[in-house]
CHARMM internal coordinates of N, CA and C (Angstrom, degrees):
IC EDIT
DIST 1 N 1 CA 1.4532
DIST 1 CA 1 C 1.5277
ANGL 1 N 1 CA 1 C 109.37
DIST 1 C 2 N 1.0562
ANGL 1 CA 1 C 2 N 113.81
DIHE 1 N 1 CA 1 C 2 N 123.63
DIST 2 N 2 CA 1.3927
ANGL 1 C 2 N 2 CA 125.65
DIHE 1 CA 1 C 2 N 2 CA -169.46
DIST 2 CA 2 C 2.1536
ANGL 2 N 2 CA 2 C 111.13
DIHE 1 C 2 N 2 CA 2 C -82.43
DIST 2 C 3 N 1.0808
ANGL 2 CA 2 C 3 N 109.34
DIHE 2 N 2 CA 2 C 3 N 140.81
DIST 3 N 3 CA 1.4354
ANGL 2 C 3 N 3 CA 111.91
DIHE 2 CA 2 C 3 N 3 CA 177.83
DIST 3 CA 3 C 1.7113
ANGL 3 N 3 CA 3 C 118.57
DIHE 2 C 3 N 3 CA 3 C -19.54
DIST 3 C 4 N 1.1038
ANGL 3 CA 3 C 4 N 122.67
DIHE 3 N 3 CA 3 C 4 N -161.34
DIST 4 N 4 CA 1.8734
ANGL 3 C 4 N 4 CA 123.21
DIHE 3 CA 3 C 4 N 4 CA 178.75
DIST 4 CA 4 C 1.9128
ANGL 4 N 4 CA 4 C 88.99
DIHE 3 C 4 N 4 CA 4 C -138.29
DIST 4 C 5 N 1.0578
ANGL 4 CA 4 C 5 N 96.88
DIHE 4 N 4 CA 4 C 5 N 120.14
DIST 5 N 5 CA 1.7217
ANGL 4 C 5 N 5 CA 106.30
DIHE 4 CA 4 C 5 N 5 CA 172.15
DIST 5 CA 5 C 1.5761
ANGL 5 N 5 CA 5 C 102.55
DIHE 4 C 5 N 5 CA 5 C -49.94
DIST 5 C 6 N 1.0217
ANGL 5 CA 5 C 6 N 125.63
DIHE 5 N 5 CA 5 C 6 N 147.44
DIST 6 N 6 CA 1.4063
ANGL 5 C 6 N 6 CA 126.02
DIHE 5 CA 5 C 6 N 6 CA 156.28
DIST 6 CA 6 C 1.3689
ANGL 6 N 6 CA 6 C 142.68
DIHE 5 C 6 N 6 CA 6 C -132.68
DIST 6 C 7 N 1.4860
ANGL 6 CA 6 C 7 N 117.48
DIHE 6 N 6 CA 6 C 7 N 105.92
DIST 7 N 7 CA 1.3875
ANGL 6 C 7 N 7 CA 115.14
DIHE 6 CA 6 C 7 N 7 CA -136.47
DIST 7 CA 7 C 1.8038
ANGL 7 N 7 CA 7 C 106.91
DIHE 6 C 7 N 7 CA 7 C -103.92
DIST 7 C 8 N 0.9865
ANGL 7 CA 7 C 8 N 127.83
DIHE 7 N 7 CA 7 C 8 N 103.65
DIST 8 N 8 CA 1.7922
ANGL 7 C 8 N 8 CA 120.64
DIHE 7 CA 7 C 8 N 8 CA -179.04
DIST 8 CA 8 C 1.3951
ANGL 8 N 8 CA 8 C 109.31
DIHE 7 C 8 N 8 CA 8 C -91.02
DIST 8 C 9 N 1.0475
ANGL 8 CA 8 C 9 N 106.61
DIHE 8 N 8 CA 8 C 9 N -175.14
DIST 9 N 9 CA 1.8090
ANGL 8 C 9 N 9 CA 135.28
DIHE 8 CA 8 C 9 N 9 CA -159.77
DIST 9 CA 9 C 0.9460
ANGL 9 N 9 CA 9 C 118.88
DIHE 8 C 9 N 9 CA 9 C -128.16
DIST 9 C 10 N 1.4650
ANGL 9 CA 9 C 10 N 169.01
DIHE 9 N 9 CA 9 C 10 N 91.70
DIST 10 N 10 CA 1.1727
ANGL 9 C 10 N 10 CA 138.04
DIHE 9 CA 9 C 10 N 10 CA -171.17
DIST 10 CA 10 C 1.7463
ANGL 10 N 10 CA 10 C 107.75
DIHE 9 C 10 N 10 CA 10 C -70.00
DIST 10 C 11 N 1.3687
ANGL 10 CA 10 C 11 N 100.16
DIHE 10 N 10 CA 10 C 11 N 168.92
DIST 11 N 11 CA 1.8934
ANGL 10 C 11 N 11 CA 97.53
DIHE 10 CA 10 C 11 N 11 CA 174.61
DIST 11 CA 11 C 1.2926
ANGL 11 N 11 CA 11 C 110.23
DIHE 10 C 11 N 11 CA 11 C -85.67
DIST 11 C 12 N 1.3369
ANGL 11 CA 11 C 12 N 118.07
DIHE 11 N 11 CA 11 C 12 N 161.60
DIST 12 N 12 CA 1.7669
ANGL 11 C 12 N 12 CA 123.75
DIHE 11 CA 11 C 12 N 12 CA -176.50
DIST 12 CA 12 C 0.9941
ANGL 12 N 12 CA 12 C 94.37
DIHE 11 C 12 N 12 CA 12 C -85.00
DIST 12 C 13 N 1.7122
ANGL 12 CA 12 C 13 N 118.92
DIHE 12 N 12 CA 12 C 13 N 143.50
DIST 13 N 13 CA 0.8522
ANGL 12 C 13 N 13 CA 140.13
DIHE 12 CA 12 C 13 N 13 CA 144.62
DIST 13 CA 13 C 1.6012
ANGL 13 N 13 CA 13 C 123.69
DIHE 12 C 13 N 13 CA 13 C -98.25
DIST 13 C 14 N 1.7466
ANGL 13 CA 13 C 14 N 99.91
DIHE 13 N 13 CA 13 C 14 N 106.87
DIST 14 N 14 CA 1.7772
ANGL 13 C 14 N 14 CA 99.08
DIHE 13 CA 13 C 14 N 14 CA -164.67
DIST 14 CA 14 C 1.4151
ANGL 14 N 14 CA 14 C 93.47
DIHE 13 C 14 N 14 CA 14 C -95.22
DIST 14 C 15 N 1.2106
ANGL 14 CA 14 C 15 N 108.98
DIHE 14 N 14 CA 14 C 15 N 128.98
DIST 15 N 15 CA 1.2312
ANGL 14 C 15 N 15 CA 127.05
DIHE 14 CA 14 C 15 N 15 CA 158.27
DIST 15 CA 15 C 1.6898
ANGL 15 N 15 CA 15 C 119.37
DIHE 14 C 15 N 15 CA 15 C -112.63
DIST 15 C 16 N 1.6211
ANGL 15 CA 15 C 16 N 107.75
DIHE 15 N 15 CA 15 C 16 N 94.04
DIST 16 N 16 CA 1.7668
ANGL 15 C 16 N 16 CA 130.25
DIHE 15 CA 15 C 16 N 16 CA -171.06
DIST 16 CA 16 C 1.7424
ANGL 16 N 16 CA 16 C 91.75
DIHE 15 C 16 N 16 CA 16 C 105.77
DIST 16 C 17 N 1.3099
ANGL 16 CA 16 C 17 N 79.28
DIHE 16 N 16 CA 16 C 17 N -173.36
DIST 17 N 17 CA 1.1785
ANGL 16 C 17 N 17 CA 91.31
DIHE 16 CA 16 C 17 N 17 CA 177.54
DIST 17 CA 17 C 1.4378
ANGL 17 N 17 CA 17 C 129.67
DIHE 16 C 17 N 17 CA 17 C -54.03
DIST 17 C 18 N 1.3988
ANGL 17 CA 17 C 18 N 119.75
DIHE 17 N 17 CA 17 C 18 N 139.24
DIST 18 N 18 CA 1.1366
ANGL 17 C 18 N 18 CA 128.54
DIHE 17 CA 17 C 18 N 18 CA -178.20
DIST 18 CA 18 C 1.8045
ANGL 18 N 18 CA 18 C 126.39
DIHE 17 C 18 N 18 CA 18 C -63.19
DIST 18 C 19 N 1.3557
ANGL 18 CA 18 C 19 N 109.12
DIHE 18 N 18 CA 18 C 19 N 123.22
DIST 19 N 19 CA 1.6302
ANGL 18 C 19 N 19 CA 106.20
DIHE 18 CA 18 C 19 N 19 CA -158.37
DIST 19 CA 19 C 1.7168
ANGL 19 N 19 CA 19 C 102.44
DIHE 18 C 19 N 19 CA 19 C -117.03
DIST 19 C 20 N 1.2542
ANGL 19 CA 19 C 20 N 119.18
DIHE 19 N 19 CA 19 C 20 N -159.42
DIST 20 N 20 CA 2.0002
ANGL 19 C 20 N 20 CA 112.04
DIHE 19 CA 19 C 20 N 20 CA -179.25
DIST 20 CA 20 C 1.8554
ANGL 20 N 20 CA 20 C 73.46
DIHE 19 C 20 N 20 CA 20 C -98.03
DIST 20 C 21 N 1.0700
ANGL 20 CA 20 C 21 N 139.09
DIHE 20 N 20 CA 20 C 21 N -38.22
DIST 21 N 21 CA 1.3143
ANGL 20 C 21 N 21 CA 114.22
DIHE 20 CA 20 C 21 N 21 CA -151.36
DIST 21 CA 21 C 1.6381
ANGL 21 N 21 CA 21 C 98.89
DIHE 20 C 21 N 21 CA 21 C -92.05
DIST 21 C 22 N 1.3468
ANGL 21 CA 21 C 22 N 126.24
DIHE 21 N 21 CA 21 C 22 N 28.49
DIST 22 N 22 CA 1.6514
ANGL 21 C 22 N 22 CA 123.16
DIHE 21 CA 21 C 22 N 22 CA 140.80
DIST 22 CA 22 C 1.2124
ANGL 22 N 22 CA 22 C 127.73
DIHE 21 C 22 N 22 CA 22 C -92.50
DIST 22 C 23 N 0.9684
ANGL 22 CA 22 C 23 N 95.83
DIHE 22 N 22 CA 22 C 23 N -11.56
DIST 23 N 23 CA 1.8755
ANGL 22 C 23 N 23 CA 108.87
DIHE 22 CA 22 C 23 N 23 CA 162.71
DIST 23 CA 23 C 1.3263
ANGL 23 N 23 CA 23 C 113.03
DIHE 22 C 23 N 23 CA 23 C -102.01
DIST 23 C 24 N 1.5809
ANGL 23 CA 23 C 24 N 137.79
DIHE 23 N 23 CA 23 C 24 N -44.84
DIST 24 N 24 CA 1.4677
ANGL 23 C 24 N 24 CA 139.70
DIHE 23 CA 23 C 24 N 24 CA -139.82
DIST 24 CA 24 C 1.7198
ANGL 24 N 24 CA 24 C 85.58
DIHE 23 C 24 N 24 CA 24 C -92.64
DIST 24 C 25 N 1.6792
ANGL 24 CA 24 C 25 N 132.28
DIHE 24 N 24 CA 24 C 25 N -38.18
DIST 25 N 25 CA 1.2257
ANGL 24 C 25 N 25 CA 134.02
DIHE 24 CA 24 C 25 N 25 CA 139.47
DIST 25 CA 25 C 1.5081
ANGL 25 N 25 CA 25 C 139.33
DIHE 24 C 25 N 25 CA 25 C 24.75
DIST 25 C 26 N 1.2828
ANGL 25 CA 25 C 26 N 84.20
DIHE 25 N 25 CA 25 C 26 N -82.82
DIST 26 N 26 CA 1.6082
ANGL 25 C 26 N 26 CA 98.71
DIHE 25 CA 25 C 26 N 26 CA -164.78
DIST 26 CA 26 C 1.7143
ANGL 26 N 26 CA 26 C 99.42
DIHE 25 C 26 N 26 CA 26 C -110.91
DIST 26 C 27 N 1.1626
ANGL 26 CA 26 C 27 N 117.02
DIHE 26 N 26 CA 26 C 27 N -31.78
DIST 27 N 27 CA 1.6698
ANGL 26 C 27 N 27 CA 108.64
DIHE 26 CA 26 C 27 N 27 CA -166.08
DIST 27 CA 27 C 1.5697
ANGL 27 N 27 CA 27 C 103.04
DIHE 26 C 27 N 27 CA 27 C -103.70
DIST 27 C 28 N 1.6728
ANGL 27 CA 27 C 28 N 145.20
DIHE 27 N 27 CA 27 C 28 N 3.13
DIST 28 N 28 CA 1.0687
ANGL 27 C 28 N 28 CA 129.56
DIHE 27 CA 27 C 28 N 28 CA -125.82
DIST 28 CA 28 C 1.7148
ANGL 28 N 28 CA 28 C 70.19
DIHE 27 C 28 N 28 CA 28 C -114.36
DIST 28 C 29 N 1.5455
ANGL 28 CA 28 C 29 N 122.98
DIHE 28 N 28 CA 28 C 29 N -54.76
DIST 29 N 29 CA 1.1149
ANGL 28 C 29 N 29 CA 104.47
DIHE 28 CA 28 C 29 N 29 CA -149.96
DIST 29 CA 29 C 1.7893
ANGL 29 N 29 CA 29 C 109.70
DIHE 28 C 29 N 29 CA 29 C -84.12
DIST 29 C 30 N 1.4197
ANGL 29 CA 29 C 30 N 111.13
DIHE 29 N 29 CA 29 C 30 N -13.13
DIST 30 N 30 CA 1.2616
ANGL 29 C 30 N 30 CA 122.39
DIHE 29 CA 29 C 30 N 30 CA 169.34
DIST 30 CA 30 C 1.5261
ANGL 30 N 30 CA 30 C 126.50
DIHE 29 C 30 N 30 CA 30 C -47.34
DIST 30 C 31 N 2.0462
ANGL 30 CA 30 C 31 N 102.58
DIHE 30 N 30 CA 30 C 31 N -47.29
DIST 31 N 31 CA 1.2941
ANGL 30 C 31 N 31 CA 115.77
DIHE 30 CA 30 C 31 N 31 CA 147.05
DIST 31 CA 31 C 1.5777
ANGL 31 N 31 CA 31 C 130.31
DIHE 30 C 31 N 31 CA 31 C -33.73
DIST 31 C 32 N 0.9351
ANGL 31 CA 31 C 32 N 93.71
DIHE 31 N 31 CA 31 C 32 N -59.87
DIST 32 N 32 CA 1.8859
ANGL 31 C 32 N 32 CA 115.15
DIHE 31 CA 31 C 32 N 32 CA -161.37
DIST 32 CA 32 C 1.6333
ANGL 32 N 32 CA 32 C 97.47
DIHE 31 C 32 N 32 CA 32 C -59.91
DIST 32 C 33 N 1.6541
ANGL 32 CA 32 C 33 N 106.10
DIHE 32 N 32 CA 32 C 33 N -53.29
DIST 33 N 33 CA 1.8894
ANGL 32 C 33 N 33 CA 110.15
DIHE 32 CA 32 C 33 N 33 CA 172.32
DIST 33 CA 33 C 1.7032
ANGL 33 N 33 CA 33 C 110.39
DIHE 32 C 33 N 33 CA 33 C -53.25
DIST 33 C 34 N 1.1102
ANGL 33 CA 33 C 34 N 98.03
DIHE 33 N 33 CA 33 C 34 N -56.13
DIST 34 N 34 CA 1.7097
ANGL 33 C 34 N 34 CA 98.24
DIHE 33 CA 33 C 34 N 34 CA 172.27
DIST 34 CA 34 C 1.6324
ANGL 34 N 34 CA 34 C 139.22
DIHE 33 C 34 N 34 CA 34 C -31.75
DIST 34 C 35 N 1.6886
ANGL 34 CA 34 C 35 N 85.66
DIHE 34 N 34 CA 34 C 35 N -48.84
DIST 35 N 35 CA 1.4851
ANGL 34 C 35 N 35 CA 101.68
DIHE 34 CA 34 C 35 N 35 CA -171.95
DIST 35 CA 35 C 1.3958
ANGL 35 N 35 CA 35 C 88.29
DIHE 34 C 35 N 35 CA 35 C -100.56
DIST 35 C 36 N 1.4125
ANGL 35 CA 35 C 36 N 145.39
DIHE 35 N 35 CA 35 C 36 N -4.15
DIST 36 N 36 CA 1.5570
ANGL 35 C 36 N 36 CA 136.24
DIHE 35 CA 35 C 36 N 36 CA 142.18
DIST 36 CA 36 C 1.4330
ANGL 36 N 36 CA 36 C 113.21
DIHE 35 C 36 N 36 CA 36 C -41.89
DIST 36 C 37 N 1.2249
ANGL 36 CA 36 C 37 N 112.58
DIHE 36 N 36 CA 36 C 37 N -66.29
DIST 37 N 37 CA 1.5056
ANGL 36 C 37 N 37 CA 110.65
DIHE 36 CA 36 C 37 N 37 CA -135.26
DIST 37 CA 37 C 2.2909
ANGL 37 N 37 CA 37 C 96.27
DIHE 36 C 37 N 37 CA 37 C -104.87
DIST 37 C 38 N 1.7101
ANGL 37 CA 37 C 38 N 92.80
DIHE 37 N 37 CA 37 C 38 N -3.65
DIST 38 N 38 CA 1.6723
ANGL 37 C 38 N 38 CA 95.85
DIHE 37 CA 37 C 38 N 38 CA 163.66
DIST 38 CA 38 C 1.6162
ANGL 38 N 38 CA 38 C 100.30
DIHE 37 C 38 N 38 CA 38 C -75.78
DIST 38 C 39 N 1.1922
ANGL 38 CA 38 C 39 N 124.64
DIHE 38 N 38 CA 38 C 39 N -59.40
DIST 39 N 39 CA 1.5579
ANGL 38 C 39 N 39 CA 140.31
DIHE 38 CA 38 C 39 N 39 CA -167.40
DIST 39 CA 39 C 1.8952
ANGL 39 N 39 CA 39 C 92.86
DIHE 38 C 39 N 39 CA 39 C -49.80
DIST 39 C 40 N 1.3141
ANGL 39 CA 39 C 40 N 104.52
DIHE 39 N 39 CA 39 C 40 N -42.84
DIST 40 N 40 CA 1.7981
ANGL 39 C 40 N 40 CA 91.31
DIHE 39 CA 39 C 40 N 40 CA 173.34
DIST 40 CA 40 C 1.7406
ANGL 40 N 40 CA 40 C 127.56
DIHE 39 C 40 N 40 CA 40 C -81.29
DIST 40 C 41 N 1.6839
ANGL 40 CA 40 C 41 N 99.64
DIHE 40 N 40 CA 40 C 41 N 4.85
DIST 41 N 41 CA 0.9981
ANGL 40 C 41 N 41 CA 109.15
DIHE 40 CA 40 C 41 N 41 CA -169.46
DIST 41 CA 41 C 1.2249
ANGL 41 N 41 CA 41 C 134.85
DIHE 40 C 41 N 41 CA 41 C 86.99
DIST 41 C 42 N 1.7644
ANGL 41 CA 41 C 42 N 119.80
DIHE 41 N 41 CA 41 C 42 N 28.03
DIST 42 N 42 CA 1.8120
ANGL 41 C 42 N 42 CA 132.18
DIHE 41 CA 41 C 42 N 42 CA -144.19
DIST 42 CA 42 C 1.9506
ANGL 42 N 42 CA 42 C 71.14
DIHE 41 C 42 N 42 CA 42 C -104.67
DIST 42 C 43 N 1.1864
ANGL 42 CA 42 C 43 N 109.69
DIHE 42 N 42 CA 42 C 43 N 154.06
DIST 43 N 43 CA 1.4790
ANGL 42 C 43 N 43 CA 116.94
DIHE 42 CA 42 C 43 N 43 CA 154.51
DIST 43 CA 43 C 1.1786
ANGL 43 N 43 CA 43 C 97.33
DIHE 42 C 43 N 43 CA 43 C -67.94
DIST 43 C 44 N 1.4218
ANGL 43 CA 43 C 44 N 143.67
DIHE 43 N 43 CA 43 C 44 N -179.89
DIST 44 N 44 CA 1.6278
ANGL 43 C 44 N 44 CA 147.80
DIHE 43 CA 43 C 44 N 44 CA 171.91
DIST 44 CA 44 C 1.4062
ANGL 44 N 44 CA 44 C 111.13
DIHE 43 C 44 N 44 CA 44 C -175.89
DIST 44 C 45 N 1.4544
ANGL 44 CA 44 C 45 N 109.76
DIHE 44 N 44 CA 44 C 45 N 122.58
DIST 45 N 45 CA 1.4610
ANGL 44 C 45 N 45 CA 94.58
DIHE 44 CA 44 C 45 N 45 CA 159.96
DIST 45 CA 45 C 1.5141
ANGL 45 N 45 CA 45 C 99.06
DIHE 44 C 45 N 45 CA 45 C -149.01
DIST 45 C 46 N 1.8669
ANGL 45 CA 45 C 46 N 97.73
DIHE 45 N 45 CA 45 C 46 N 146.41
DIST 46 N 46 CA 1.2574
ANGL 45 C 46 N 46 CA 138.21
DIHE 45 CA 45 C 46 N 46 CA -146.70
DIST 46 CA 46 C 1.6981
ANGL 46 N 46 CA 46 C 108.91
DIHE 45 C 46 N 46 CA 46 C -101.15
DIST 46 C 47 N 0.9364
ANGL 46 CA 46 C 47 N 123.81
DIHE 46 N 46 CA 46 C 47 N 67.05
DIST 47 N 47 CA 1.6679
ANGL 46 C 47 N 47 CA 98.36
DIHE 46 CA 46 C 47 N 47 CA 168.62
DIST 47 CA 47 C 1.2158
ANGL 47 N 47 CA 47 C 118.13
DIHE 46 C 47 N 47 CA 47 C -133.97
DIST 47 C 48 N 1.4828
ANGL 47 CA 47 C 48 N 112.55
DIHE 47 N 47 CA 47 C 48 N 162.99
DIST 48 N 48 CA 1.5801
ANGL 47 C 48 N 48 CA 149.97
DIHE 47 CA 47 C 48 N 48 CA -136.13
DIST 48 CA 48 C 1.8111
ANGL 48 N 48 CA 48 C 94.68
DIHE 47 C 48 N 48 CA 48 C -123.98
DIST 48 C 49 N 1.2259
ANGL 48 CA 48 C 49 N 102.34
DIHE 48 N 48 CA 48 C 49 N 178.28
DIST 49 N 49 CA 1.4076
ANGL 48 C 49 N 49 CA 138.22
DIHE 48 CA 48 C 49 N 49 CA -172.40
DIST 49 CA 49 C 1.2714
ANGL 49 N 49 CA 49 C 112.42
DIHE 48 C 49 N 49 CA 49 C 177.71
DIST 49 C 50 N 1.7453
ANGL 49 CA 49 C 50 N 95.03
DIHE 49 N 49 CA 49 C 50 N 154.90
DIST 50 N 50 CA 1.7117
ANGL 49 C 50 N 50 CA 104.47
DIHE 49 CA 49 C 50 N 50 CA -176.64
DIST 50 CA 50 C 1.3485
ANGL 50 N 50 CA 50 C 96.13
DIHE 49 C 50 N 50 CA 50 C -123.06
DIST 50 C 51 N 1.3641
ANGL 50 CA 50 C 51 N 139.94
DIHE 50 N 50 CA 50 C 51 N 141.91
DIST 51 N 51 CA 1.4663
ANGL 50 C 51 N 51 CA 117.12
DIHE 50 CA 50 C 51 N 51 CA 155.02
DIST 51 CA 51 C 1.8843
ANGL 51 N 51 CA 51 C 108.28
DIHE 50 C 51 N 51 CA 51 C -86.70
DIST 51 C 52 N 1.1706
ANGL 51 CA 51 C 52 N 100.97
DIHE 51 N 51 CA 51 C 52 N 171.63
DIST 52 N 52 CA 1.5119
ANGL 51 C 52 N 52 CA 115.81
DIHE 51 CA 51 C 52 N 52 CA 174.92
DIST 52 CA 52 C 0.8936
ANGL 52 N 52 CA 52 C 129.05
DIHE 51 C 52 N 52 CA 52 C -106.15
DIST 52 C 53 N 1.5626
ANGL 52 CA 52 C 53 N 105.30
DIHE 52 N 52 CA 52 C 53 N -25.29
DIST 53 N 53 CA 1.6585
ANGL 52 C 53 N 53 CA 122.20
DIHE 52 CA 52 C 53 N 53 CA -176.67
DIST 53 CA 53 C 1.4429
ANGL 53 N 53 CA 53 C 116.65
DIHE 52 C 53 N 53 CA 53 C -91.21
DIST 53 C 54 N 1.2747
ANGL 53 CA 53 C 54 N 109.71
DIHE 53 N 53 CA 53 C 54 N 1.67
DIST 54 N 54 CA 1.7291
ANGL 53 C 54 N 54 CA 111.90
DIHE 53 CA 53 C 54 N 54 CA 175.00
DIST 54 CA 54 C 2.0686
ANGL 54 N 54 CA 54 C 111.97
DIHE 53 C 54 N 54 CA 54 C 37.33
DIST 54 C 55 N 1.4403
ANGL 54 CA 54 C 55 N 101.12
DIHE 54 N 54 CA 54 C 55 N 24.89
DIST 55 N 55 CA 1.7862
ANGL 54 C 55 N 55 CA 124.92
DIHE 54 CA 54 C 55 N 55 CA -177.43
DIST 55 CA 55 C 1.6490
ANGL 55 N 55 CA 55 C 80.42
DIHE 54 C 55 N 55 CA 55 C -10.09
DIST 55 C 56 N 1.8076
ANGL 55 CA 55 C 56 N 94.36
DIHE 55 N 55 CA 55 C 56 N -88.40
DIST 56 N 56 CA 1.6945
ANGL 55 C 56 N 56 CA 120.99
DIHE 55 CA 55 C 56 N 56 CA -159.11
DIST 56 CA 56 C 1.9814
ANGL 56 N 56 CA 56 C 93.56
DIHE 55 C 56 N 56 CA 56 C -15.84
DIST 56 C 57 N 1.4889
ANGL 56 CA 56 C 57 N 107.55
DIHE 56 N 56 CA 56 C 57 N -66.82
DIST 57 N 57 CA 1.3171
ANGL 56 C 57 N 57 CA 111.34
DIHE 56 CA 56 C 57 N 57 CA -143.10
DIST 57 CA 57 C 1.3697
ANGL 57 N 57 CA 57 C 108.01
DIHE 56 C 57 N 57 CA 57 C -80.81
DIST 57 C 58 N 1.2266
ANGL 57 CA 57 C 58 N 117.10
DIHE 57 N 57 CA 57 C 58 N -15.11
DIST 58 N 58 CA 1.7359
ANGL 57 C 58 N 58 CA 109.90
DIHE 57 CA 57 C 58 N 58 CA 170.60
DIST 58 CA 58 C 1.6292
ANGL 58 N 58 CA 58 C 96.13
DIHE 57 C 58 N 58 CA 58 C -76.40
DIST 58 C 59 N 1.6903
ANGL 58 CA 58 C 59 N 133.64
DIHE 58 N 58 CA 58 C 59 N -42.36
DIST 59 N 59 CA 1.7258
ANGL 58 C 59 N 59 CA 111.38
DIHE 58 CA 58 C 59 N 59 CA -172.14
DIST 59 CA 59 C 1.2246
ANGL 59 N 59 CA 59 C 128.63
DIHE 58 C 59 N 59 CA 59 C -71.69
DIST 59 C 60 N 1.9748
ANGL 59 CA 59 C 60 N 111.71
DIHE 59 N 59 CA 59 C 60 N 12.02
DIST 60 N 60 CA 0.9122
ANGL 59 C 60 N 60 CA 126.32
DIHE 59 CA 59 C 60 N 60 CA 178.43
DIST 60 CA 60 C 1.6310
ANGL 60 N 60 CA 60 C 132.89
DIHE 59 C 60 N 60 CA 60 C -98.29
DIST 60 C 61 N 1.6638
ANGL 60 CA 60 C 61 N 80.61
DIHE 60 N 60 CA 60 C 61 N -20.19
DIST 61 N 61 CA 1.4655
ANGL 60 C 61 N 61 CA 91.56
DIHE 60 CA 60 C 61 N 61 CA -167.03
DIST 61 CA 61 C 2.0598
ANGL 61 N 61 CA 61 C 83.36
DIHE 60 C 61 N 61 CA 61 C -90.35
END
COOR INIT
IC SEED 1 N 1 CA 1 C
IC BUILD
């Protein structure tokens, strides 16, 4: 039995207001590989993160 692929996300970094495409972003297509390569039978595992510190968007302002 061969290893489990392992596929991450990076976290959004929202800069303004928060929209669906700071989320739909970073996790949508990560999903889509996931539920590819489970449906072929790949072991897979999927995980995400949020940051808290919104870093990007405070060195912007």
């Amino acid at each position: 039995m061969s290893a489990p692929v392992w596929i991450t996300a990076t976290p959004p970094t929202p800069n303004g207001d928060l929209h669906v495409g700071h989320i739909a972003g970073p996790y949508v297509a990560g999903d889509v590989l996931r539920r590819f390569l489970a449906a072929d039978g790949v072991e897979v595992r999927y995980t995400t993160a949020w940051t808290t510190t919104r870093a990007m968007s405070r060195c912007a302002v």
